[in-house]
MARLOMAR-508003 format. One record per residue: residue in one letter; x, y, z of N, C-alpha, C in turn. Coordinates in steps of 0.1 Angstrom, whole numbers, plus 5000, padded with zeros to 4 digits. Atoms other than C-alpha are relative to their C-alpha. Example, Ala and Ser with C-alpha at 12.3 -4.5 7.8 and 13.67 -1.06 7.14 Angstrom:
# residues 2
a500949885000512349555078500950125000/s499149895000513749895071499250115008/
//
This chain:
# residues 278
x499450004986412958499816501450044999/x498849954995416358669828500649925006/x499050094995419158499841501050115004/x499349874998421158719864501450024998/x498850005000424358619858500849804993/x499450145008426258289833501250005009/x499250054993427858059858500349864999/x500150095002429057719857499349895012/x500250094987426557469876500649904996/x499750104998427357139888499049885007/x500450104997425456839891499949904994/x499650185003426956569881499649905004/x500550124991425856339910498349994995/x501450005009422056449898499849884986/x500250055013422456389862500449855003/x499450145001424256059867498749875006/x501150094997420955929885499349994990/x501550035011418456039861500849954985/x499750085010420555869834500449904999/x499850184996420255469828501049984990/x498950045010423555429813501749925009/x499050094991426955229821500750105011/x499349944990428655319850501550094992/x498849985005431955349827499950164988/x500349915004430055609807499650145012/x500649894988428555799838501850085005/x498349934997432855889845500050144989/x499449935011432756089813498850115002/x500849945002429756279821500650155006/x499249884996430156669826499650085011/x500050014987430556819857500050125002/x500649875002429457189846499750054988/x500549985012427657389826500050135000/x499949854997427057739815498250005000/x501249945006423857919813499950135001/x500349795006422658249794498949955000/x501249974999419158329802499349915001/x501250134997416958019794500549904990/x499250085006419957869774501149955010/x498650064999422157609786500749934993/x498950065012425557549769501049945006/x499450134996427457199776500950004991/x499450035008430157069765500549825009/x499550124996430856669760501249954995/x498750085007433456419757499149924993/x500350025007433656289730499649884994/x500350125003433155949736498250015004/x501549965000429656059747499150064993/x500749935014428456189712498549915000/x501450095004425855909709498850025013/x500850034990424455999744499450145000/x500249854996423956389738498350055000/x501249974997420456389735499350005015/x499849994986420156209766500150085012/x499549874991422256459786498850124997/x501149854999419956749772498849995007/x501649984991416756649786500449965010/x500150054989418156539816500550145007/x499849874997419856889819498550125002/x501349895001416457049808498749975012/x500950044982414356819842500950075005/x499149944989417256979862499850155003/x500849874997415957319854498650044992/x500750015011412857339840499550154993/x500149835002413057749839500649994982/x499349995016415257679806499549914988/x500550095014414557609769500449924992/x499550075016416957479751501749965009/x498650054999420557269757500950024988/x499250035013423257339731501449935004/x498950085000426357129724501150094994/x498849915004429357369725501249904991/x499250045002432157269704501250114997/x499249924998433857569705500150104989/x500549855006434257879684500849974979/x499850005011434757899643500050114995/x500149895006435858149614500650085006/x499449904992437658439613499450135012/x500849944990434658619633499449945012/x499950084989434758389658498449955004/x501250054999431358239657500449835003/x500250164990430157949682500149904991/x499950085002430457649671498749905007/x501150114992426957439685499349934995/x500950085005424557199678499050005015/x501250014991420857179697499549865004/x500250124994420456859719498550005004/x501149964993417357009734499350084998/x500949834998414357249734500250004981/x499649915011414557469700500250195004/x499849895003414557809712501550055007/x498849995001418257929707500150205008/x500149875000417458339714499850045013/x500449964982417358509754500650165001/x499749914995418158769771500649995016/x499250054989420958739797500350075012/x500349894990421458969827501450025007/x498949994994425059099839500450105003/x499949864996426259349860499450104997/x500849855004423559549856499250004988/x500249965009423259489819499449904996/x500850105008420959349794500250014987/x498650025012422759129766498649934993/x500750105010419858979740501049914989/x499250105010421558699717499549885001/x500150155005421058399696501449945007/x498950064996423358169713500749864987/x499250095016423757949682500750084995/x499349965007425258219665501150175003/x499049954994427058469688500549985012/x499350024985429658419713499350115011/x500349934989429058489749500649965014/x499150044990432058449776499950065014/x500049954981431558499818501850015001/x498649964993435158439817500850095002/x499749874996435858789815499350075007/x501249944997433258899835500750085008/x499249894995435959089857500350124995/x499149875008437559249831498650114991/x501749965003433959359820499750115015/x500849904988433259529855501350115000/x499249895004436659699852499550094992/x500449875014435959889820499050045007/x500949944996432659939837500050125006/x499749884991434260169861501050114995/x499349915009436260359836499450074985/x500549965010435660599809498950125004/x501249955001433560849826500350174991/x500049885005433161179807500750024990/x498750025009435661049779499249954987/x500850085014435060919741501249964998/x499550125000435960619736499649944984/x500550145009436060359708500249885003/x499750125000435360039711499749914988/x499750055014437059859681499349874994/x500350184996435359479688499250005003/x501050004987432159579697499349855005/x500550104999430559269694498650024999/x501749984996426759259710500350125011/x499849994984428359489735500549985013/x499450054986430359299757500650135010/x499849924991432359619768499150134999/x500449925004430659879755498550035006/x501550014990426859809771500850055013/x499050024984428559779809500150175001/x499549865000430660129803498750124998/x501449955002427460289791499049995012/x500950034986425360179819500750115018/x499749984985427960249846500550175004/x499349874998430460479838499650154992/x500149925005428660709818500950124991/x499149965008431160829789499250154995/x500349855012430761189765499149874992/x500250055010430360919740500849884994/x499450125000430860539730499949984979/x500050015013432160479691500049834999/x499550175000431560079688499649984990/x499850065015432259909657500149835000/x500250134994431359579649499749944981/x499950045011432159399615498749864996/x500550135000429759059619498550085000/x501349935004426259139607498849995013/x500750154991424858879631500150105013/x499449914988426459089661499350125002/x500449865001425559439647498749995002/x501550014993421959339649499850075017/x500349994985422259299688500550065008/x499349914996424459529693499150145004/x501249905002421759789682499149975009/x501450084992418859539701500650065015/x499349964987421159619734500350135002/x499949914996421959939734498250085000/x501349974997417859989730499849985015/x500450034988417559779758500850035012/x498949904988420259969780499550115003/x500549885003418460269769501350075000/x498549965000422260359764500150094981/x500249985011421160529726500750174997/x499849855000422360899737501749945004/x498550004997425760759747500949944985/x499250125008426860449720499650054992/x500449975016426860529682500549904991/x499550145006427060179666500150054984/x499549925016429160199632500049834993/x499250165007429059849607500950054991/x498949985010432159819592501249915009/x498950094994435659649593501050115012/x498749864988437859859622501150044991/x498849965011440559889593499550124994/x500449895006438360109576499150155001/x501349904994435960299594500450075016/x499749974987438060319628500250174997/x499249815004438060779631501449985007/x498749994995441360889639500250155008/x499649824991442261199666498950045006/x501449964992438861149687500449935014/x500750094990439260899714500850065011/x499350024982440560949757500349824999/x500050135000440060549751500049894990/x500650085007440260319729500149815007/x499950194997439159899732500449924990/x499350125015441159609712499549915008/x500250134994438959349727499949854993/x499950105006439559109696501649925001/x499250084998442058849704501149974990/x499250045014443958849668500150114997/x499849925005444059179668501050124997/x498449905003447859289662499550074991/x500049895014446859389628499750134998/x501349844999444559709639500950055008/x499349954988447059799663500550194996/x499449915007448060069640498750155002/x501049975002444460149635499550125018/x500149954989443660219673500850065007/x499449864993446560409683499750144990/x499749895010445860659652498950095007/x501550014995441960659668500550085016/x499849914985443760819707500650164993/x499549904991444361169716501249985006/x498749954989447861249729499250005017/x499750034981447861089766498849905002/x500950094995445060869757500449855002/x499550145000444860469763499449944994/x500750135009444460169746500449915007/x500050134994443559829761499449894987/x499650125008444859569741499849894999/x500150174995443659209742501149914991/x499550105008445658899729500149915006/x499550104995446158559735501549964997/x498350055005449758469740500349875007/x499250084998451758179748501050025010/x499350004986453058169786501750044993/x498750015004456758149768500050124994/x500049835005456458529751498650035003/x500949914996454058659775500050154998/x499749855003455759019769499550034983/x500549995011454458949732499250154999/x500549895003451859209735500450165004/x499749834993453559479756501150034988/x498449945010456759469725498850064992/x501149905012453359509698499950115000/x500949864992451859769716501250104998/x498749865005455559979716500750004986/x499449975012456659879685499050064991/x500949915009453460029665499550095009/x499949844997453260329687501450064996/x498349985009457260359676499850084982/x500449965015455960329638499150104994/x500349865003453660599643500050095006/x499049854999455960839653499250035016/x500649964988454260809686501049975018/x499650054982455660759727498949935008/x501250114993453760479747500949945014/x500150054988453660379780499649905007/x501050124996452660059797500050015012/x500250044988450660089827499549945006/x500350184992449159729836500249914988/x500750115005448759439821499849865012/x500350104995447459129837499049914990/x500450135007445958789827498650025002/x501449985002442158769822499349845002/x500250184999442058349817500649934995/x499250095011443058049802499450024992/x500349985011442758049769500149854993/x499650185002444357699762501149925008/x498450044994447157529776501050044997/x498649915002450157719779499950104991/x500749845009447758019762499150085010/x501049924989446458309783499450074996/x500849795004443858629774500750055009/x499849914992445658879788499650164988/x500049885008445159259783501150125008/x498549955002448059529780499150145001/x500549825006446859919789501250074998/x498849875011449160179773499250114999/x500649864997448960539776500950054988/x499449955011449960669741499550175002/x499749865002451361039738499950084988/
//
């Protein structure tokens, strides 16, 4: 089963019935949830560890379309893998459905964020008739979308996490997106080309270090969209990165948007930084 779209529901007042527990516990219970396809993924406090079973099957009568409850605890490693545990159900594997596109993933073992789902329909509408890299492919996050909508020359997505690269491949089958995207495994340090792209994507959040990498990867007058998380207090952080390694290689850069994307943490935001390098 498909799921057209990961949103957070809410039924708090529900759950709180179908569960016979203290009223002082019922405060702590959570008051949204996500779901990808016929997975839903919770997250509790933590004084409610002993009840997490509980919660799962009372989430899984709430919808009985879905298979499996996982217990987010949030993301691990330098390849940023989920963090879960299975409260409910066993089957961890779906197929999700957004803007258009179709995302297959183990939700145990690759991330899968709605919270950019804007910045996801953006790119959507960019890129047409252009080659692109996208440095972060993931499973796809931008790279499916663009493919589907905007129809590129040609999408170069790179994707270091093996786990990823699988469904990366599995998704662009299921896009029928195979004449556009040319999935590469490898680290973006070493495999990014250089003197091809109208676009490149830095959709990994830590990823000053490549910065080098993906301006080498544009065409004179092409762009690169930058992600980072910064710290409200040096929000200009990424727009200095961004000019000081177009500087270092011998290049001229331009910044024409940036904006915030979400919270990230407290007093931490995703924002992303486009730049038009010359």
């Amino acid at each position: 089963m498909i799921q057209e779209k990961a949103r957070y529901y809410s039924k708090e007042k529900t759950i709180s019935s179908i569960l016979n527990i203290p009223e002082s516990e019922k405060k702590l219970l959570p008051r949204g949830w996500q779901i990808l396809g016929e997975i839903i993924i919770v997250t509790l406090n933590e004084n409610l560890g002993h009840r997490k079973k509980e919660v799962g099957e009372a989430l899984l009568s709430l919808y009985p379309r879905c298979k499996t409850v996982l217990l987010d605890r949030g993301i691990r490693g330098p390849m940023r893998e989920p963090d879960r545990e299975i409260i409910a159900g066993n089957r961890t594997e779906t197929i999700h459905k957004e803007n258009g596109c179709f995302f297959k993933l183990d939700a145990m073992r690759v991330m899968f964020s709605q919270g950019n789902l804007a910045e996801k329909k953006r790119m959507s509408k960019l890129g047409k008739n252009e080659t692109v890299v996208d440095m972060f492919a993931g499973i796809g996050y931008f790279s499916i979308p663009m493919a589907v909508h905007s129809k590129p020359k040609k999408i170069i997505s790179i994707e270091i996490n093996p786990v990823s690269f699988v469904y990366l491949k599995e998704n662009i089958t299921l896009n029928k997106a195979g004449n556009i995207i040319e999935p590469i495994a490898g680290d973006c340090a070493k495999v990014t080309p250089c003197g091809i792209a109208d676009r490149v994507i830095m959709g990994y959040l830590d990823g000053h270090e490549y910065l080098s990498q993906g301006i080498s990867a544009l065409l004179p007058g092409g762009i690169l969209h930058y992600h980072e998380a910064v710290p409200e207090a040096i929000e200009q952080r990424p727009v200095e990165r961004t000019l000081e390694a177009s500087r270092e290689a011998g290049r001229s850069a331009q910044i024409i948007g940036m904006h915030r994307i979400k919270k990230y943490a407290p007093g931490v935001w995703h924002v992303v930084v486009d730049v038009r390098v010359d």
